[in-house]
Phi, psi and omega in degrees: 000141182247103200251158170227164163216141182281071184288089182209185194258065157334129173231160218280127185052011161274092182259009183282313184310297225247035160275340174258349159273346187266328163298355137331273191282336180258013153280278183322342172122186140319167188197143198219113172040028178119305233221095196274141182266026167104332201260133173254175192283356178275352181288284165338330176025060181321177052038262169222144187240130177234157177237136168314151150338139169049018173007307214249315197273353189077144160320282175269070172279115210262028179189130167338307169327308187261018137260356177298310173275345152262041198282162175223150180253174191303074193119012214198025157250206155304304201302289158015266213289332175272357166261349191287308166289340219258286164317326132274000203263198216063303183074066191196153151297131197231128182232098166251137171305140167212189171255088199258122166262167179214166201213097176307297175280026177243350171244009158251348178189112196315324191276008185317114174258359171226053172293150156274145179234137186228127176262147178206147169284100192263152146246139202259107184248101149233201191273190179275021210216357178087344202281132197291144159241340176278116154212099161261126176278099206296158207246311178275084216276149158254181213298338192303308186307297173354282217310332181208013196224146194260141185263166208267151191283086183326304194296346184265020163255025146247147184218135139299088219274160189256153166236170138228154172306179178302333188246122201317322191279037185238178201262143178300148174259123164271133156234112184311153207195094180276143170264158150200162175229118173047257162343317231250351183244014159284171168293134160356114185010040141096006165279329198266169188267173193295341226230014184304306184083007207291348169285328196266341143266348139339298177286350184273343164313318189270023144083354205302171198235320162239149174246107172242108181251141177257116186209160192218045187292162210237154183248170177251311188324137164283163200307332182305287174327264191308340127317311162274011157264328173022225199253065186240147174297146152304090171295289185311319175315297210293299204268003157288328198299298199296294144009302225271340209264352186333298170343310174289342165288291194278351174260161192307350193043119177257351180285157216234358142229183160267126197300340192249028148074325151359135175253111186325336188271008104336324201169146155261174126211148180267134161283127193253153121224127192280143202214050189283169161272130164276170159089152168247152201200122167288149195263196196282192205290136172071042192209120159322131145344159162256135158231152165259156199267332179074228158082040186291146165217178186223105187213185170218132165244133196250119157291080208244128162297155169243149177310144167285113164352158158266127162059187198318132166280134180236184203283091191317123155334302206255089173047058173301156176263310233291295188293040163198092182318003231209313172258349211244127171314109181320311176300339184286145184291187177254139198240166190258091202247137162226177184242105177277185195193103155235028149189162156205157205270184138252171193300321184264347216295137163256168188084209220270145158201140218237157154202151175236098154321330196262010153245181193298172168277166174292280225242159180232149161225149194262179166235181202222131176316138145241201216288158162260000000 
């Protein structure tokens, strides 16, 4: 499978601008550290294009007032209309981040003269034909969100997306696909414990095989630090990222083949895409900015068994189960577990970020026991 994500500096409530800064970048090419070679994304010929949160409107809006005019109801704004096109003229799965409004009694009855209206911070997914198959309601809001947007129903972020290879006469791929936005892969409004995982056993419940995230995620780092990261990635961002996902290192995977044709009984793996924002946005009066960490990746973590011990099993470096009662199946073996990596952004960095599952990774990471 071949995925890209749109990696830029939105700016808040410019959708004209910044349809047209994204329609740029997915001309002008891939970016390699900063330094673009040229392939534009018709080149490249994704698959699926997934876009940051709120994408086309900017982000950090601190009240309903001041996002009330770029509310879109489902399918019938700009983001709409600009993932529609976007997805044919690609021949690609186009997933843009919006602002939804939705009216209740304006979709039972035209003539409603008192809808109700819920706002939900969205992800918009559609085919390659502009045709909708998605509209995920992020379920786990951060405080930004609080201010105007009501959350969404979790269980309505899997879908089995259809795929087909290069050659027309071949049978379409289903792949299981947990959707999120941002928020969604903390503990439940920073209440539930860390160690709940409730997005990341989601996807293992749901057996998914890709993983697609829209996010707008916020950096701590001041503007100089990020500046002196320019396009090299936000680490500590990436391996909080890696973190929220634990589950899939120590439990068993349960699907039972690989969608990119690998044989499962050698090895499993889940596809992550990390799908950040670049850029600063000022916050509301007397409130630090907002920055983004940028750092979008494209990675898998792989599942390989290792022969089982003679007697009691002991704890393996690279992502044994056996030792934490909390993650892990009693039945499960001991896995050879790694993290591939075939792209990641820098922190400022604008443009494309690409991967072809089905070739090597830039980078692989073992994991390290840690310490007592």
């Amino acid at each position: 499978m071949k995925v890209a994500t749109l990696q830029f500096a939105p700016r808040l409530g410019d959708v004209d601008g910044n349809i047209k800064r994204a329609n740029e970048l997915l001309k002008d090419g891939k970016v390699v550290r900063g330094v673009g070679i040229g392939v534009g994304l018709d080149l490249l010929k994704p698959d699926v294009l997934i876009l940051p949160e709120l994408a086309l409107t900017g982000y950090n809006f601190p009240s309903l007032e001041a996002i009330r005019p770029f509310l879109e109801p489902v399918g019938q704004g700009p983001s709409a209309h600009w993932a529609r096109e976007t997805a044919k003229r690609l021949h690609c799965k186009v997933c843009v981040g919006y602002p939804e409004i939705y009216r209740e009694n304006d979709a039972q009855q035209a003539d409603s003269t008192n809808p109700t209206e819920t706002c939900y911070n969205s992800l918009l997914v559609v085919d390659e034909s502009g045709d909708i198959i998605l509209n995920y309601r992020k379920s786990f809001l951060y405080y930004t969100d609080e201010t105007w947007a009501a959350e969404g129903n979790p269980q309505q972020g899997f879908h089995q997306l259809s795929f087909r290879n290069s050659n027309p006469s071949s049978v379409e791929s289903q792949i299981a696909t947990s959707f999120g936005i941002c928020m969604d892969i903390n503990p439940y409004r920073f209440e539930a414990p860390f160690t709940a995982w409730e997005f990341a056993n989601r996807v293992l419940d749901t057996k998914s095989e890709l993983v697609i995230l829209s996010m707008a995620w916020l950096t701590l780092l001041e503007r100089n630090e990020l500046d002196s990261l320019a396009d090299e990635p936000d680490l500590d961002t990436f391996n909080y990222w890696i973190q929220r996902f634990m589950p899939l290192i120590r439990k068993k995977m349960g699907h039972e083949t690989n969608f990119d044709g690998d044989d499962a009984n050698r090895g499993k793996k889940i596809v992550i895409v990390f799908a950040n924002r670049a850029g600063e946005e000022q916050g509301a009066e007397g409130t630090n900015p907002a920055r983004y960490a940028g750092t979008s990746a494209i990675v898998a973590i792989t599942q390989k068994p290792q022969p089982r011990t003679s007697g009691k099993e002991t704890s393996s470096e690279e992502g044994d189960p056996g030792d934490d009662s909390d993650a892990a199946e009693t039945d499960a073996p001991s896995f050879d577990t790694k993290i591939l990596c075939w792209d990641m952004m820098g922190a400022t960095t604008e443009g494309i970020c690409f991967a072809d599952t089905t070739a090597d990774p830039s980078m692989v990471f073992g994991l390290v026991k840690a310490s007592k």
